[in-house]
PLY file of the C-alpha trace (Angstrom):
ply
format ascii 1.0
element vertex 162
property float x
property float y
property float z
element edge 161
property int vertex1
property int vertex2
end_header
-17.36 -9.08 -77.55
-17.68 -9.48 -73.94
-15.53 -12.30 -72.09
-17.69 -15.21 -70.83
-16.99 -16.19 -66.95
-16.80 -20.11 -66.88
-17.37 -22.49 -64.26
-14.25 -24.20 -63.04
-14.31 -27.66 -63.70
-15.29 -30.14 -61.03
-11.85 -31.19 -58.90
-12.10 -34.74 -60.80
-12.96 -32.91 -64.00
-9.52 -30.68 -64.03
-7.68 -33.65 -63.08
-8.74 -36.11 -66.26
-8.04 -32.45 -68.35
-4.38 -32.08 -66.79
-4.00 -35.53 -67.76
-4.59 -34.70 -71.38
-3.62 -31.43 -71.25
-0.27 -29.95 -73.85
1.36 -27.06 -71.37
1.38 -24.93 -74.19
3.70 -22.46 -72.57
6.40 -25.52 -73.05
4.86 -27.01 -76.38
2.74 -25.60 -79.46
-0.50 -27.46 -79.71
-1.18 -29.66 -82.72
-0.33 -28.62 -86.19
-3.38 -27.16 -87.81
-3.36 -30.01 -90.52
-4.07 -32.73 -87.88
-7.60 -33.66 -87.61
-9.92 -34.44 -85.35
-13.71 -35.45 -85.78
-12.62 -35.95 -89.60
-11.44 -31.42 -89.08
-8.36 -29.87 -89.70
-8.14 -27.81 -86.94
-10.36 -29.47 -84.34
-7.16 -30.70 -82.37
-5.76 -27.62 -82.33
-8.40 -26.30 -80.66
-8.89 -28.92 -78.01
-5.33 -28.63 -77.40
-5.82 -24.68 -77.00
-9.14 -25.50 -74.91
-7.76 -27.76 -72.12
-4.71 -25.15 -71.57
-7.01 -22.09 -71.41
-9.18 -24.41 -68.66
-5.89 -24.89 -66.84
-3.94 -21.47 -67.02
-1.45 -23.13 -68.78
-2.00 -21.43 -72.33
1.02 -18.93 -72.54
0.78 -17.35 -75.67
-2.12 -18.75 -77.15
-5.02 -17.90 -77.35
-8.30 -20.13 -76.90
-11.31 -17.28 -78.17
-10.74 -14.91 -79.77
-8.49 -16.74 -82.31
-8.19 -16.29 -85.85
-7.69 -20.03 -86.80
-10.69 -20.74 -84.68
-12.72 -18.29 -86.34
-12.45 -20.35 -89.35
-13.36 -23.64 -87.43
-16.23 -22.36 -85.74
-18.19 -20.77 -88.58
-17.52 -23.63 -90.94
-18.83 -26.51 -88.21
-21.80 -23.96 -86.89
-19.99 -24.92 -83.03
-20.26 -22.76 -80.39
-16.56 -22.08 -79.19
-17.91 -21.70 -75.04
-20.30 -25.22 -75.59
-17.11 -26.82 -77.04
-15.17 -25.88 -74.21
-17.12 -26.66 -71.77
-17.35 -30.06 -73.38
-13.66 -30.49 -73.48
-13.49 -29.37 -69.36
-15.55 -32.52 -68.40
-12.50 -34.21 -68.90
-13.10 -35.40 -72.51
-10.50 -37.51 -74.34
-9.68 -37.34 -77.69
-11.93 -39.98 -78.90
-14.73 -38.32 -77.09
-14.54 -35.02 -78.36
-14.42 -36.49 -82.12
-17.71 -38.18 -81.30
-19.11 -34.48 -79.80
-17.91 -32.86 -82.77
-19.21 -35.48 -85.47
-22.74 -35.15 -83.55
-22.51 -31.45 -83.13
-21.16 -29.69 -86.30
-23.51 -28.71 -88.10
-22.00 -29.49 -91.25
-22.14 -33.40 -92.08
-21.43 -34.39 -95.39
-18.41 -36.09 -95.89
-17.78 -34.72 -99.16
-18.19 -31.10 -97.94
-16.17 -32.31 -94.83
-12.75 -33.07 -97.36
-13.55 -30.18 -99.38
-13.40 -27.58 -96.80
-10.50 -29.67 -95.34
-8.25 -29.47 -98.14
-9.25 -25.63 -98.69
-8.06 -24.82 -95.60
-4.85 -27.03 -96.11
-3.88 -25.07 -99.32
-5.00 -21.97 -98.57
-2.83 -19.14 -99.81
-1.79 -15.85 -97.51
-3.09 -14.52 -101.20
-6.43 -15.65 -100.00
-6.64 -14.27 -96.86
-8.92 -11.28 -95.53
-7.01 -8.27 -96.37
-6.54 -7.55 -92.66
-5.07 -10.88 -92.48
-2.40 -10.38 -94.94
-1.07 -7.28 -93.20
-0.98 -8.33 -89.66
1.04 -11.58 -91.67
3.43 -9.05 -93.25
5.52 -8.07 -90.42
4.29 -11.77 -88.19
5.61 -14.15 -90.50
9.32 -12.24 -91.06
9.41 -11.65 -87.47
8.65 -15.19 -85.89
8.36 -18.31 -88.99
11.97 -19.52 -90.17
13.28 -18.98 -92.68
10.43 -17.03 -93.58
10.63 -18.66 -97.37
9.03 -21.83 -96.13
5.99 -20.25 -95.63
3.87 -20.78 -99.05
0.46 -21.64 -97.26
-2.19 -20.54 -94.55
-0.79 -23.16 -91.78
2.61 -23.10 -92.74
2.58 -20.22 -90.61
1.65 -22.03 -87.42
4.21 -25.00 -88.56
7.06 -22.46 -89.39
6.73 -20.62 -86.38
6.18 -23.76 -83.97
9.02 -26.11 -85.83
7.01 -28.56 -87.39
8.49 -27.57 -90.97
0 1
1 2
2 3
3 4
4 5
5 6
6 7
7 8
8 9
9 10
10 11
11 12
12 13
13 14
14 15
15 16
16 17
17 18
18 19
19 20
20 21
21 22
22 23
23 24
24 25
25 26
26 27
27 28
28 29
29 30
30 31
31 32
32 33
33 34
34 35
35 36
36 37
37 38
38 39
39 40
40 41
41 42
42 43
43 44
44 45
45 46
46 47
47 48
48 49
49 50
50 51
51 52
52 53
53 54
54 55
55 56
56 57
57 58
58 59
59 60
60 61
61 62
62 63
63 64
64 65
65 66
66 67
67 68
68 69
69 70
70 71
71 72
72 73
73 74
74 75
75 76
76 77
77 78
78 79
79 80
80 81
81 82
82 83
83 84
84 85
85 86
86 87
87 88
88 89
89 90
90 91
91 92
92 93
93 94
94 95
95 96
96 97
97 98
98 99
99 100
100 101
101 102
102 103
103 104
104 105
105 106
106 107
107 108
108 109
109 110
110 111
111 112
112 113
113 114
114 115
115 116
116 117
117 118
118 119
119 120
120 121
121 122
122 123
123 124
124 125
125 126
126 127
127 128
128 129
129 130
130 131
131 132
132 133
133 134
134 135
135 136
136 137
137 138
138 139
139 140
140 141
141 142
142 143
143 144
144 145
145 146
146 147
147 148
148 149
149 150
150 151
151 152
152 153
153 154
154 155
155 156
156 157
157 158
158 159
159 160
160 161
């Protein structure tokens, strides 16, 4: 896929984002489990979104990301739209608004279901491919490596959250 070229944002823009911004080559971004817009993920993302718009993203990546890819096709979002939402400057109560508006998927009910899917999702579960990029990840950077039981654990484990 190629790489989109992005506008900069505006010089008042990239100041209200370094204001929000996570340097995430200091700190992980959000746990996976926290929500925004009612979505596991979503602040994970934005976190990921305003360091890629600053340079600031060490290790992580914004898109491609396999977390995202999850995020993406369940809400119907485009990942470029979403950041160029998030490099106006958005806060966190403004991007829950965009993404409640934009997502193409609505219903509450479907909203928590999908939610807690991706919550207790099993390596088990994952796309084969998945599983055995995991196999030598998880030993190699989550521990102990026995506290990882689900999907996001890995992201916790890793970044000390659990």
């Amino acid at each position: 896929m190629p790489t989109q070229t992005l506008e900069p944002p505006t010089t008042s823009n990239r100041q209200k984002v370094e204001q929000l911004a996570r340097d995430l080559r200091r700190t992980p971004p959000r746990s996976p489990r926290e929500t925004l817009g009612g979505l596991v993920i979503a602040a994970r993302m934005v976190d990921k979104a305003r360091a890629d718009i600053l340079g600031i993203n060490g290790e992580y990546n914004f898109f491609p990301c396999g977390l995202g890819a999850f995020f993406w096709k369940f809400t119907g979002l485009d990942a470029m739209k979403f950041r160029e939402f998030v490099a106006t400057g958005a806060t966190d109560q403004q991007v829950d608004q965009w993404l409640r508006a934009n997502a193409t998927q609505k219903d509450p009910k479907t909203i928590i279901k999908w939610n807690n899917e991706m919550r207790c999702l099993r390596l088990s579960e994952l796309p084969d491919q998945v599983q055995e990029y995991f196999e030598t990840y998880i030993p190699q950077f989550c521990h102990p490596p026995s506290k990882v039981k689900f999907f996001f654990d890995v992201y916790d484990v890793e970044e000390g959250v659990l």
